[in-house]
N, C-alpha and C positions, 0 to 999 in steps of 0.2 A: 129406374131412372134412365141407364143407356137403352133399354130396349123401347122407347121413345124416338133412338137416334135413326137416323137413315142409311143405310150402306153408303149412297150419295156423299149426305157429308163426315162420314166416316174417310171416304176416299179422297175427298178437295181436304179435308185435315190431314189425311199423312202426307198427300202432294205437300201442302204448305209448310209442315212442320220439316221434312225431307229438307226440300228446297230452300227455306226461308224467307219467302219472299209469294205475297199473292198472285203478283204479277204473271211471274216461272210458272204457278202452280197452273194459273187460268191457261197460261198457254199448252200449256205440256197437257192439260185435261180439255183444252178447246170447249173451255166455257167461255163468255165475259166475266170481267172485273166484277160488276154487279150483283152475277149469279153468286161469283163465290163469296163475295163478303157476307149475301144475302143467309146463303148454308151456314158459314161461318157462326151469324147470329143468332140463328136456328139453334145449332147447334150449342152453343154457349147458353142460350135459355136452357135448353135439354139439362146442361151438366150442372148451371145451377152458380157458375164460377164462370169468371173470364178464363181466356185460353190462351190469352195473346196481350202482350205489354210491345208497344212505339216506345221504342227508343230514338229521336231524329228519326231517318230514314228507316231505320230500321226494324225487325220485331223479333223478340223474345218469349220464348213459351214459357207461361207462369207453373209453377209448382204441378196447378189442375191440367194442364196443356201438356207436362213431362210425362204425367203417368197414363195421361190417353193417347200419348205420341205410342207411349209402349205397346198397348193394347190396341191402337189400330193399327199397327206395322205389324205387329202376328196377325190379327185378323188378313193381310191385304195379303201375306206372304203363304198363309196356309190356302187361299183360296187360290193362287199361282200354283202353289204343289197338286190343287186337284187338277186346276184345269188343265196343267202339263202329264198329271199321270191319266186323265180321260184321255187327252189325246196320245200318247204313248199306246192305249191301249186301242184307239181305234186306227193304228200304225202310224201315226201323222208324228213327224218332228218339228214339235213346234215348242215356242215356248220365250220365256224370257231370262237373259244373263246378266249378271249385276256384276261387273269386277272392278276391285279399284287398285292401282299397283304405285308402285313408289315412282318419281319420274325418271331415274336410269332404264328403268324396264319400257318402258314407251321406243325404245329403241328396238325391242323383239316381239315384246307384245303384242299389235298390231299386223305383224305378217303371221302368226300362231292364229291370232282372231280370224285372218281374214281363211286362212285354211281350213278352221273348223268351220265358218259360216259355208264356203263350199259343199262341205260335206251336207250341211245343216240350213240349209236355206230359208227354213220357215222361224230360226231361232234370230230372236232382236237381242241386240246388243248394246249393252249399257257401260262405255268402259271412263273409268276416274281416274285422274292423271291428275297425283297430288305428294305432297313430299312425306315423310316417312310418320312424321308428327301425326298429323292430320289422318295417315291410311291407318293410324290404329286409332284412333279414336273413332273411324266411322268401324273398324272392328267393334271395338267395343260398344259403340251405339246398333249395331247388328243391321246396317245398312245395305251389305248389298251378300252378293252367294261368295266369294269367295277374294281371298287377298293376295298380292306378290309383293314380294319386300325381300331383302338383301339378310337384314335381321332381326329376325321374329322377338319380340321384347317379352324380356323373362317376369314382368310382373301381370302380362293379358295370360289367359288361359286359349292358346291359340292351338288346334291342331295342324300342326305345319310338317312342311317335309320338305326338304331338297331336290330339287330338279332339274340345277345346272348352276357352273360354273361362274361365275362373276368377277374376273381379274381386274385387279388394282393396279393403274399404273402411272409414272411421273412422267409428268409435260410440261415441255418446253417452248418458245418460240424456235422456229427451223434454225432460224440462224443464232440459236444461241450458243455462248463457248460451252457449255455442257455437254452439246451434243458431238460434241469431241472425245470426249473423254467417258472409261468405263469402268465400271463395280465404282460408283459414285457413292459414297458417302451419307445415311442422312443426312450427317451433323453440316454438310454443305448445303442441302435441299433447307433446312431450316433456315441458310442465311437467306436465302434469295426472297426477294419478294414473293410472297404465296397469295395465291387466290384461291376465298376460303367460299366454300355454301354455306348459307342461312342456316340460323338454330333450328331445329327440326329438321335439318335434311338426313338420312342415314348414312351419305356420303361423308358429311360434315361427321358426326358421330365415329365414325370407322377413322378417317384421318386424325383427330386428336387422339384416339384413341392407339394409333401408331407412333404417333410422334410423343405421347406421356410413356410406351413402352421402352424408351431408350433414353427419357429425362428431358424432353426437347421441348419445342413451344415454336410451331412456326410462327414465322416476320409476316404475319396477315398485311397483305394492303390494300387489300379490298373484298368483301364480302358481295355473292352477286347470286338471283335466286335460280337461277339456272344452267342446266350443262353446258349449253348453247351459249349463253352469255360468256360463260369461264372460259370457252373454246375459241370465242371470237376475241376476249381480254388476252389469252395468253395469244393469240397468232398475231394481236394490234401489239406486243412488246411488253406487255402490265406488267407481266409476271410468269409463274409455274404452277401446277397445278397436281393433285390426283387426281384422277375420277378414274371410271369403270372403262375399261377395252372395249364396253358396247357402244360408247358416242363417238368412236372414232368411225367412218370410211371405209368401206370395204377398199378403193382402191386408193387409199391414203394422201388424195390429191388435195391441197388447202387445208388440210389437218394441223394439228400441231406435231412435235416430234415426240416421239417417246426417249424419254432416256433411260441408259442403264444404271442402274440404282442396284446396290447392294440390296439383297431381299426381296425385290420385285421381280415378278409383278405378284401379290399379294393375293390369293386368290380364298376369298368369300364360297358361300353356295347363293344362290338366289330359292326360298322359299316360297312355297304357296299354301297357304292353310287357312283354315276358318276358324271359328271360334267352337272352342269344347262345346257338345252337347246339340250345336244344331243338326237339323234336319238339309241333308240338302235339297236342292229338287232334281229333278232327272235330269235336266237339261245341266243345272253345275256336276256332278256325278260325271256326264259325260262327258263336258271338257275338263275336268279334272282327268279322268284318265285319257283322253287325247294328248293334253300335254307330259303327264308323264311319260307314255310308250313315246311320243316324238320325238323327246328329249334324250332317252334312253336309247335310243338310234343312232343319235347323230356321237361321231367318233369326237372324242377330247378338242380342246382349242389348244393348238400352238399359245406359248407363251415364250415373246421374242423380246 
């Protein structure tokens, strides 16, 4: 039956099913709408089953659509691993990188990217900027070469490693009376108005997760899905905050303040690891170990 199917619409199916959307697919494959719904029906007579459930706007891959997502995403991934080990072998660095990181990391990530692309000019770059939920499930759906995250979750079978530092620390508006005052207290960090990240963030996760290790419960008053939101809530007066020493400012102008808190700043590892058992391709192999030795260079962060 699949050997009926076409590479063609083998490839506008894992676009579509990737993406979610025809629209995304046709564009990112520079077809028309037309062609691919055209493959699409092709291909659904091929398998005998529909592929695809409208929901409104939307579309969902049926049961028949789940388990051919699977087997065209290995077909599409193993043909990447040839075409980057041909070209490896006739010298050429070329190739394509899949990474999707938690969005505290978007703050390093991107100057690392843009250093290996130097090196690597002929390698495209595919980077996902999504919150800690979502970057393990696209692990577990085996989306892209490789992942960063803060905390590799002990229920995915994830090969991970540590590769840098990621400090915890409490913030304030500049002018708040906290930042008078020092070895603060959680049990006073609890009273203040807190500004929490959305269910799924890792940041979110790690903060309850300090504040249940002393019996606490921050005074949440307002939930917001981003750093940059939190950062611009605490400096407009909301409120206080944790997040990671990587959204602040190199030269800490219009920041928030850090205060001194007993225990902080709380320092994490940030990991990067894949899922047990895959294959990388050369091109993740390589920045896989560029980012390690890079990281391994640079001398510890001050924690102030």
């Amino acid at each position: 039956m699949m050997s009926h199917a076409t590479f063609r619409q083998l490839e506008v199916f894992e676009a579509i099913a990737r993406l979610g959307s025809f629209t995304r697919a046709s564009e990112e494959l520079h077809l028309t709408q037309p062609t691919v719904s055209m493959q699409m029906k092709k291909l659904a007579d091929t398998v005998g089953l529909p592929l695809f459930e409208h929901v409104g706007r939307r579309i969902h891959l049926t049961e028949a659509g789940k388990e051919l997502a699977i087997t065209a995403r290995e077909i599409m991934q193993s043909l990447e691993r040839c075409d980057m080990s041909i070209a490896e072998m006739r010298g050429l660095k070329k190739g394509k990188l899949r990474l999707a990181v938690v969005s505290t990391a978007k703050y390093f990530v991107p100057r690392i990217l843009g250093e290996f692309s130097r090196l690597h000019p002929g390698v495209e770059v595919a980077l996902k900027v999504t919150n800690r939920q979502r970057v393990l499930e696209r692990a577990a759906e085996n989306l892209d070469d490789l992942y960063i995250l803060s905390q590799p979750a002990s229920h995915l079978e994830l090969a991970a490693q540590p590769f840098m530092e990621n400090p915890l620390v409490v913030m304030a508006p500049p002018e708040h009376p906290l930042t008078q005052q020092r070895n603060i207290s959680l049990h006073s960090i609890a009273r203040e108005p807190f500004l929490m990240r959305e269910i799924g963030s890792g940041t979110r996760l790690t903060v309850e997760q300090i504040f249940a290790s002393q019996g606490l419960k921050p005074n949440i008053r307002m939930e917001l899905g981003s750093n940059e939101a939190i950062k611009q809530a605490i400096i407009g007066g909301l409120g206080i905050s944790i997040l990671s020493r990587h959204t602040l400012g190199t030269d800490g102008m219009g920041e928030p303040a850090v205060l001194d808190v007993a225990g902080f700043p709380i320092v994490n590892q940030w990991h990067i690891g894949h899922p047990n058992g895959k294959q990388l391709s050369i091109v993740a192999e390589a920045f896989l170990d560029y980012l390690l030795k890079r990281t391994m260079k640079q001398p510890p962060q001050e924690h102030q």
